[in-house]
C-alpha positions as CSV (number, residue, x, y, z in Angstrom):
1,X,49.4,160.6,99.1
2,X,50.1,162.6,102.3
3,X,52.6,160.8,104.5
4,X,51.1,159.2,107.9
5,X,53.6,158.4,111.0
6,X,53.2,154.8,112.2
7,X,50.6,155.0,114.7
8,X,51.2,151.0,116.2
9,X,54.7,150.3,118.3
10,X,54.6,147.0,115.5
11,X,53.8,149.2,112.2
12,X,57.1,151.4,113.8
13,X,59.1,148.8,114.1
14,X,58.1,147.6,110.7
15,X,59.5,150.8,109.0
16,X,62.6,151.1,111.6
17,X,65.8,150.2,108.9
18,X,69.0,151.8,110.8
19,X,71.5,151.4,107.3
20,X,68.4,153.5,105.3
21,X,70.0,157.0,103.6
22,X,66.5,158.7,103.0
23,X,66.6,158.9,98.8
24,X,65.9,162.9,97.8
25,X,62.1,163.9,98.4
26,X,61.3,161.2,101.2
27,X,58.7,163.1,103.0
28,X,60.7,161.8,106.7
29,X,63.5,164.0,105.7
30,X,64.6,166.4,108.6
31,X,66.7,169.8,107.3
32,X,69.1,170.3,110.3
33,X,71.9,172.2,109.1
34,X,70.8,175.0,111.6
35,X,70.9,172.2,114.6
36,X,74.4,171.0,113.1
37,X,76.0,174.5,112.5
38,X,76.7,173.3,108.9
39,X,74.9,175.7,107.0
40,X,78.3,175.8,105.0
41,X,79.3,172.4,104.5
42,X,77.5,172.0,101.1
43,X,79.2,175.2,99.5
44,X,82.5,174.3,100.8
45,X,82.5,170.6,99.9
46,X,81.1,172.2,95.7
47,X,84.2,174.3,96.0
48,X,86.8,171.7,96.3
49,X,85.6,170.4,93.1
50,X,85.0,173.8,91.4
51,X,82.0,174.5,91.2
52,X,80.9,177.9,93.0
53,X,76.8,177.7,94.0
54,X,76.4,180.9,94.8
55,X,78.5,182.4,91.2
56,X,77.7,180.1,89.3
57,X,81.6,180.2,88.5
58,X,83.0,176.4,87.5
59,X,87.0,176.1,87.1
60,X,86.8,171.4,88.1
61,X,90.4,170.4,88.8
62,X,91.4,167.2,86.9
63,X,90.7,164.7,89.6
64,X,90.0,165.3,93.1
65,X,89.2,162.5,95.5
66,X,87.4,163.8,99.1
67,X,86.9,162.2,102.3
68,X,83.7,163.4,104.0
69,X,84.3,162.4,107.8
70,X,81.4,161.7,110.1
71,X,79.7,159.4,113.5
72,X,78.6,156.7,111.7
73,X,75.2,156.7,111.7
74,X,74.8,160.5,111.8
75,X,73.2,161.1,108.7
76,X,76.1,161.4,106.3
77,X,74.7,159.5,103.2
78,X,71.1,161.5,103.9
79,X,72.8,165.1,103.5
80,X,75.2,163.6,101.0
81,X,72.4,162.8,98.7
82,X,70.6,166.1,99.1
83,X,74.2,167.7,97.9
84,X,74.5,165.4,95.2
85,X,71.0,166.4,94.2
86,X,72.1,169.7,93.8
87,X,75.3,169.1,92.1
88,X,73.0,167.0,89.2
89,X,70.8,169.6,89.1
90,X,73.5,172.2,88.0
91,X,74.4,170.5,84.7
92,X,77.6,170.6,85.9
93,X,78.1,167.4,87.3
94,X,76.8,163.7,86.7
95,X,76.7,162.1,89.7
96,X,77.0,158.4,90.3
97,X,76.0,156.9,93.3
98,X,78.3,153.6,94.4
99,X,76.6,151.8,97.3
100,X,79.3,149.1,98.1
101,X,77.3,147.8,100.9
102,X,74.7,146.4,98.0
103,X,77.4,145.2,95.5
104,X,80.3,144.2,97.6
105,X,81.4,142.4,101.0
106,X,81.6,145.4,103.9
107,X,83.8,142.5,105.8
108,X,86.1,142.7,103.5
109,X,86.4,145.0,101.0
110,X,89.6,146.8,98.8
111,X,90.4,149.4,96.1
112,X,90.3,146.4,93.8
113,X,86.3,145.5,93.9
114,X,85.5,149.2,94.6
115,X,87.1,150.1,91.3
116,X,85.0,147.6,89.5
117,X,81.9,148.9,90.8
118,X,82.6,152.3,89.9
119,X,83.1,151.1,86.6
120,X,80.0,148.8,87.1
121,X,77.8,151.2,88.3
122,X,78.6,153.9,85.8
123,X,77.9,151.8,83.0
124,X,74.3,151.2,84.5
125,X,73.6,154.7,85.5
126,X,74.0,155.5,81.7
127,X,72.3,152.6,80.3
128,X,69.5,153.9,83.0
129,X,69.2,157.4,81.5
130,X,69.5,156.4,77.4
131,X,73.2,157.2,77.1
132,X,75.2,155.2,75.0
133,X,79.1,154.8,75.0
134,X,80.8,153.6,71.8
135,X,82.4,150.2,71.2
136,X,86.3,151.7,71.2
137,X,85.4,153.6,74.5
138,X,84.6,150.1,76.1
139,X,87.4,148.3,74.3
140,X,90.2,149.4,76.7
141,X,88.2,147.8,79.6
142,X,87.6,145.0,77.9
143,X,90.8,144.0,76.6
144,X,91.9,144.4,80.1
145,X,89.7,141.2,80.7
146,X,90.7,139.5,78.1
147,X,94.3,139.6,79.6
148,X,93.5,138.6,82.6
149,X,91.2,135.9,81.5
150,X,94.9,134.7,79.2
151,X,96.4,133.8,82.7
152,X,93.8,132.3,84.8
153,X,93.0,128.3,84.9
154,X,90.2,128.0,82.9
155,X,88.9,124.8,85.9
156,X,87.6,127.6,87.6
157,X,83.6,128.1,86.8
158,X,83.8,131.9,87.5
159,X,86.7,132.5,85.7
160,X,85.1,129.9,82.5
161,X,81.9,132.5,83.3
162,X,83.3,135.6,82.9
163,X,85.9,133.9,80.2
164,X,82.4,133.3,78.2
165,X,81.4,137.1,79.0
166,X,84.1,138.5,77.5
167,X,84.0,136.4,74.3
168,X,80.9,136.7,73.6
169,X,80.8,140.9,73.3
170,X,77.6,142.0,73.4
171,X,78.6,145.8,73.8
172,X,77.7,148.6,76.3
173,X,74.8,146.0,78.1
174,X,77.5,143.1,77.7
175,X,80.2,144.9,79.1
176,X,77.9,145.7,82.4
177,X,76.6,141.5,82.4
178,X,80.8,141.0,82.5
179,X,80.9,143.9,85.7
180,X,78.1,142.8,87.4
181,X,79.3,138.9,87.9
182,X,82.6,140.0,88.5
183,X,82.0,142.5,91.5
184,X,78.9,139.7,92.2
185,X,82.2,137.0,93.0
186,X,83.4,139.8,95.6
187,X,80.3,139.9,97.4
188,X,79.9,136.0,97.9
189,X,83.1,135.5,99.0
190,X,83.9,133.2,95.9
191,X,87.0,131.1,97.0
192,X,88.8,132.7,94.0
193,X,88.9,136.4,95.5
194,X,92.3,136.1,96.9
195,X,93.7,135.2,93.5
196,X,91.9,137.7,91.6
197,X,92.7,140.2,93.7
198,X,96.3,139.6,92.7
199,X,95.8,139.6,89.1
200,X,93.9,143.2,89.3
201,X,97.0,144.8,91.6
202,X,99.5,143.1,89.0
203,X,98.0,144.9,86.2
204,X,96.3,148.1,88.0
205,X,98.3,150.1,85.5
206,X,96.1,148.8,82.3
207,X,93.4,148.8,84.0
208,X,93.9,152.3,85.6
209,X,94.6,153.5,82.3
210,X,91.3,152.0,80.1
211,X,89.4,153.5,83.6
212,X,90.3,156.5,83.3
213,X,89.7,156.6,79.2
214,X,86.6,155.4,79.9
215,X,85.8,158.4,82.4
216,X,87.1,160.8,79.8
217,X,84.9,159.8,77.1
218,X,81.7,159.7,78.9
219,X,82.7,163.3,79.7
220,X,82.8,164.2,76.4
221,X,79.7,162.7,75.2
222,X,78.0,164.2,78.0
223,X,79.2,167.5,77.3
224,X,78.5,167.7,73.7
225,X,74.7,166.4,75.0
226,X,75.2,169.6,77.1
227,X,73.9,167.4,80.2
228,X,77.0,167.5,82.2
229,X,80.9,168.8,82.2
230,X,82.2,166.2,84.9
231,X,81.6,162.9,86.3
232,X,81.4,162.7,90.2
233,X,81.7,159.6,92.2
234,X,79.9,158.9,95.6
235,X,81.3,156.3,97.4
236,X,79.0,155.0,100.2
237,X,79.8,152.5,102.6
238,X,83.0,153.0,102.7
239,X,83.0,154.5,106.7
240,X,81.4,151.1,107.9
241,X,84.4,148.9,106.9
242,X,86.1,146.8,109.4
243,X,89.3,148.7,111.5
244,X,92.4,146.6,109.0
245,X,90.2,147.6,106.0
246,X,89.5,150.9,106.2
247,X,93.5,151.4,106.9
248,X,94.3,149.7,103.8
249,X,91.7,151.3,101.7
250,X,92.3,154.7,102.8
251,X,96.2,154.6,103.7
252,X,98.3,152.2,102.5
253,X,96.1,152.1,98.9
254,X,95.6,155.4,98.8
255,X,97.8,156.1,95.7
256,X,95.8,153.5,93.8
257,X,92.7,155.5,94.4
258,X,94.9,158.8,93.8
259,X,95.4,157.2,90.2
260,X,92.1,157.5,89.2
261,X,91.3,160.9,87.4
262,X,88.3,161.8,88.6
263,X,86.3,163.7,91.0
264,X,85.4,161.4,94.3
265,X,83.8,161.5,97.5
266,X,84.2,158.6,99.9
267,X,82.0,158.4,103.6
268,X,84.7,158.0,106.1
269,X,84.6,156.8,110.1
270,X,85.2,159.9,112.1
271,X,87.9,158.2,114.3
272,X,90.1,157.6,110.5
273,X,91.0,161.6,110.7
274,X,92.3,161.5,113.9
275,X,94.8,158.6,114.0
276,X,97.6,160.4,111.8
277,X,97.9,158.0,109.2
278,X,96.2,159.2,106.5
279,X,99.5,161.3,105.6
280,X,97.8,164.6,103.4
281,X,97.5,161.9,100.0
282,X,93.4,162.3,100.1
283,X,91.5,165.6,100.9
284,X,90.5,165.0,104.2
285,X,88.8,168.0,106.2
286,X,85.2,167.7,105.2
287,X,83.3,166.6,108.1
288,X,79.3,166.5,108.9
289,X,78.8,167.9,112.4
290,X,77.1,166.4,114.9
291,X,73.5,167.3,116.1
292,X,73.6,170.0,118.8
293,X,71.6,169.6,121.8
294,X,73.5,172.5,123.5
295,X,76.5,174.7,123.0
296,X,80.1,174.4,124.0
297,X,79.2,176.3,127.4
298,X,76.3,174.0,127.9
299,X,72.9,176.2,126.8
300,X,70.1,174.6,124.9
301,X,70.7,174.6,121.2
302,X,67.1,174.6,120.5
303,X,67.4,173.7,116.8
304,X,68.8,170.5,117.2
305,X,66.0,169.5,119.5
306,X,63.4,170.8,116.9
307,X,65.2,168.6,114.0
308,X,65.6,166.0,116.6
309,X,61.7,165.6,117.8
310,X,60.6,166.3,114.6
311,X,62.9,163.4,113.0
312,X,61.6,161.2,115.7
313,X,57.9,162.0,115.3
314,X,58.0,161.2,111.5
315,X,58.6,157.7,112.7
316,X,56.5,157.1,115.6
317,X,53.1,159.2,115.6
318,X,52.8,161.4,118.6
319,X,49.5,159.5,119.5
320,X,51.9,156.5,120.9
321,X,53.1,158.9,123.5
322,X,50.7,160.0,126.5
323,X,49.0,163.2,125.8
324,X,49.8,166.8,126.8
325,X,53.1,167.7,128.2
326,X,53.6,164.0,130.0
327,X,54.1,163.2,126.4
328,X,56.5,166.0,125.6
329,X,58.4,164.9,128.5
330,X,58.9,161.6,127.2
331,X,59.7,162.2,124.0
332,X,62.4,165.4,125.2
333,X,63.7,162.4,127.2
334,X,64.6,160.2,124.1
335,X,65.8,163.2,122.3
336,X,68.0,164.2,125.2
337,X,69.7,160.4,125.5
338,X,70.2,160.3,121.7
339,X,73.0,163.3,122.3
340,X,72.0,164.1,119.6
341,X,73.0,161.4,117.2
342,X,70.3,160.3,115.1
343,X,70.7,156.5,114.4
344,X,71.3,156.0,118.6
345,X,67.8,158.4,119.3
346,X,66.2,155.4,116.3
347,X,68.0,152.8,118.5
348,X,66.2,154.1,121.9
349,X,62.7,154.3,119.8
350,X,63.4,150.7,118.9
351,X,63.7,150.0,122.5
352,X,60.5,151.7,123.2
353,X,58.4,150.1,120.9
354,X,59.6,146.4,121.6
355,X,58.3,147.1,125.5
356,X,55.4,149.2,124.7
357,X,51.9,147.8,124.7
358,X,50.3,150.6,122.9
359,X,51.8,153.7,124.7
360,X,55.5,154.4,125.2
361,X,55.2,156.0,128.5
362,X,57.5,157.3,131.4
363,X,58.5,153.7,132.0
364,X,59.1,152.3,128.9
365,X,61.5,155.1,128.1
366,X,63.4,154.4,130.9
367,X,64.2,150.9,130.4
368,X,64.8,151.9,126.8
369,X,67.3,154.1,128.1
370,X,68.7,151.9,130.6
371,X,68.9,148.8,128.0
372,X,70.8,151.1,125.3
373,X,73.1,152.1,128.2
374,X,73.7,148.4,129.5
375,X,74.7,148.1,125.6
376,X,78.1,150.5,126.5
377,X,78.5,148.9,129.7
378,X,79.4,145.9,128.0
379,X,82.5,147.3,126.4
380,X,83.8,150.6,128.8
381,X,86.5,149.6,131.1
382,X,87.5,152.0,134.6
383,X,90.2,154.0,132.5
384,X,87.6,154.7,130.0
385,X,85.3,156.4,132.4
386,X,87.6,158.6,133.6
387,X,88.6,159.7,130.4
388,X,85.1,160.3,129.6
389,X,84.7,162.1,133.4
390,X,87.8,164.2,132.4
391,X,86.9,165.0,128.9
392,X,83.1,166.1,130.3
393,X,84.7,168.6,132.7
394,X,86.8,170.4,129.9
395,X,85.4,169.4,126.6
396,X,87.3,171.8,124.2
397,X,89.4,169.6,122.6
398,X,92.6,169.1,124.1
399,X,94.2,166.2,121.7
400,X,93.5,162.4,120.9
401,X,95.2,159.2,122.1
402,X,93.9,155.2,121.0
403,X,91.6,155.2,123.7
404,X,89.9,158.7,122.6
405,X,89.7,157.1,118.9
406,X,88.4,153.8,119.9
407,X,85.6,155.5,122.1
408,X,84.8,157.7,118.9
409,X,84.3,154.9,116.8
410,X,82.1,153.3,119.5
411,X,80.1,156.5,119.6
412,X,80.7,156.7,124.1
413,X,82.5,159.7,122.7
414,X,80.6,162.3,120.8
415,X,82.1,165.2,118.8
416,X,80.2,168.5,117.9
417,X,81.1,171.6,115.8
418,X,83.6,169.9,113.2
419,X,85.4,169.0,116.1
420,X,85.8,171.9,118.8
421,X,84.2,170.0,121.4
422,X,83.2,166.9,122.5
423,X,81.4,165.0,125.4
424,X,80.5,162.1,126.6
425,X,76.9,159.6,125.5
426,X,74.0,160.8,127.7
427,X,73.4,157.1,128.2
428,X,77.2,156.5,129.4
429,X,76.5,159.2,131.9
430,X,73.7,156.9,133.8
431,X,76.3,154.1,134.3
432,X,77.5,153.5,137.6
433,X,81.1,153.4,136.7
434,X,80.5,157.0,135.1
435,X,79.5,158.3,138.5
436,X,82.1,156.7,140.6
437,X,84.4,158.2,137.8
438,X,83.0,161.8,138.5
439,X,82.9,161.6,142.1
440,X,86.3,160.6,142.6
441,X,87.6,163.6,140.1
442,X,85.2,165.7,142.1
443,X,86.9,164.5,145.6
């Protein structure tokens, strides 16, 4: 069936779903590594874990465990699924997608519960494609319960349910029953979490140990089918963690993720690489630029406002805008505000479409832009204009300080070309504190 834009403000809204990764073939996808400048990123990111595209040549370290930076929001899952899709599809790799926003709590989340749903996850994704892993491949993992079980109160109802998992066997699909209600008690908050949290770091090095046996087994199997050489995680979620959490997952735990021998990728906030804490333990210099809408000297990038339109009229038809160029106008004026950020130019057609009757015209694109804008206001203080006035002025990259990081992870402060530049949010720019900012570094 050929794909139809929403053609009603209400059908748009409908559809609208900011935390949506498009899956691989979704007919809104938008190529836009031209209007990024990362026609590179995917071979770089396949060389890190061996793997040559263009050679063919394979030589996968034993475990290497990536951080792929990004704006949250900016598309990082979407592009990282099109990778993975290429990665499966070179019978090299077999690629295991963990979404931990689906099986865990984003509010408060560790290495512990992310482990488990690797482990979880994996099982399934096998189980999913008719692969079968032997009984003494799963033992490990399940003797690890089985000791844990040994020294919990058995008054607790989770801990007499997964007591009653691990006793009762039931194999490769019991083994992923056991997972699946334990990482299920993580995402319910279970009043238990604290406690079994502290019997996983006590006895990380077992479990580490029947992980990582587990991981080298499937290997094998899936080699001798000739379907894959290597497993390869994808971590998702992970860069929409709360500030304490994503320091403790990706600093002070990092060596507990380091103990893991496999191949990773996690999705990391952008403003995590530039606080200095993360100390050279993960690989941390892949990052997904930013959507150009010009160049560091300030000329129209016209391939990020192709991909830009184009992703935006895939998602509201161009018959909801007026006809002939009053129509262009409008929608140039949402892509301009967005800065070229794609979740904050969905935001703005949000905005439209609540206001709109059956048109978005001139005016209802300007209150959409004022209302997102009234959104920052909320938050920027005086010196945080002027840092924003002075970063404008010069925008090559001249160092970072809290403020800089905080107004990065708040997405006032937007960062193109893996970092060489950065400016200020279009919609920041309208704010009257913005203005009296430039003025007065102007007088």
């Amino acid at each position: 069936m050929t794909y139809q834009a929403p053609t009603h403000p209400l059908q748009v809204l409908q559809k609208l779903e900011y935390e949506e990764a498009l899956p691989n073939g979704d007919p809104r996808y938008v190529d836009t590594q031209e209007a990024r400048g990362s026609e590179r990123t995917f071979s770089l990111l396949a060389r890190k874990f061996g793997w040559d595209p263009a050679s063919e040549a394979f030589f996968a370290p034993n475990d290497r465990h990536v951080l792929f930076f990004g704006h949250i929001g900016s598309g990082k899952t979407t592009e990282l699924r099109r990778y993975m899709g290429r990665f499966n599809q070179s019978k090299r790799f077999y690629v295991i997608e963990v979404d931990v926003l689906a099986k865990l709590d984003r509010n408060n989340l560790q290495y512990t519960e992310v482990l488990m749903a690797m482990a979880e996850t994996l099982l399934e994704r096998l189980s999913g494609d008719g692969y079968e892993v032997s009984d003494a491949d799963l033992q490990p993992l399940r003797d690890w319960f089985k000791t844990v079980i040994a020294t919990r109160s058995e008054s607790s109802e989770l801990t007499a349910e997964i007591k009653a998992g691990v006793e009762a066997g039931g194999g490769f699909l019991g083994l992923v029953k056991l997972l699946t209600s334990f990482t299920g008690m993580f995402k319910t908050g279970a009043s238990t979490k604290t406690e079994w949290r502290q019997e996983m770091r006590n006895r990380f090095t077992a479990l580490m140990v029947a992980f990582n046996r587990l991981i080298r087994s499937v290997e094998r199997r899936l080699a001798e089918q000739g379907r894959a050489q290597r497993l390869l995680f994808l971590i998702d979620g992970t860069d929409k963690m709360r500030g304490e959490d994503t320091q403790q997952f990706f600093v002070y735990d990092a060596e507990q993720l380091l103990a893991i021998e496999t191949l990773a990728i996690y999705t990391a906030p952008l403003h995590l690489k530039y606080d200095g804490s993360l100390g050279g333990k993960l690989d941390a210099e892949m990052v997904l630029p930013m959507i150009k809408l010009q160049d560091r000297e300030g000329a129209r990038w016209e391939p990020g406002w192709a991909s830009l339109r184009k992703l935006l009229l895939l998602r509201a038809d161009r018959s909801l805008f007026e006809a002939g160029a009053a129509g262009d106008a409008q929608v140039n004026r949402l892509v301009e505000h967005s800065g070229g950020h794609p979740r904050e130019l969905l935001r703005l057609l949000r905005l439209c479409c609540e206001r709109a009757d059956k048109l978005i015209d001139a005016g209802v694109v300007e209150k959409a832009i004022a209302q997102l804008a009234s959104d920052y206001r909320r938050f920027l203080k005086p010196d945080d204009y002027r840092l924003l006035a002075d970063i404008d002025a010069d925008p090559i990259h001249g160092g970072n300080d809290q403020r800089a990081q905080d107004l990065l992870y708040r997405l006032a402060l937007l960062e193109y070309n893996d970092g060489g530049w950065r400016r200020s949010h279009p919609v920041v720019r309208v704010l009257e504190g913005y203005r009296v900012a430039m003025q007065a570094k102007s007088a």
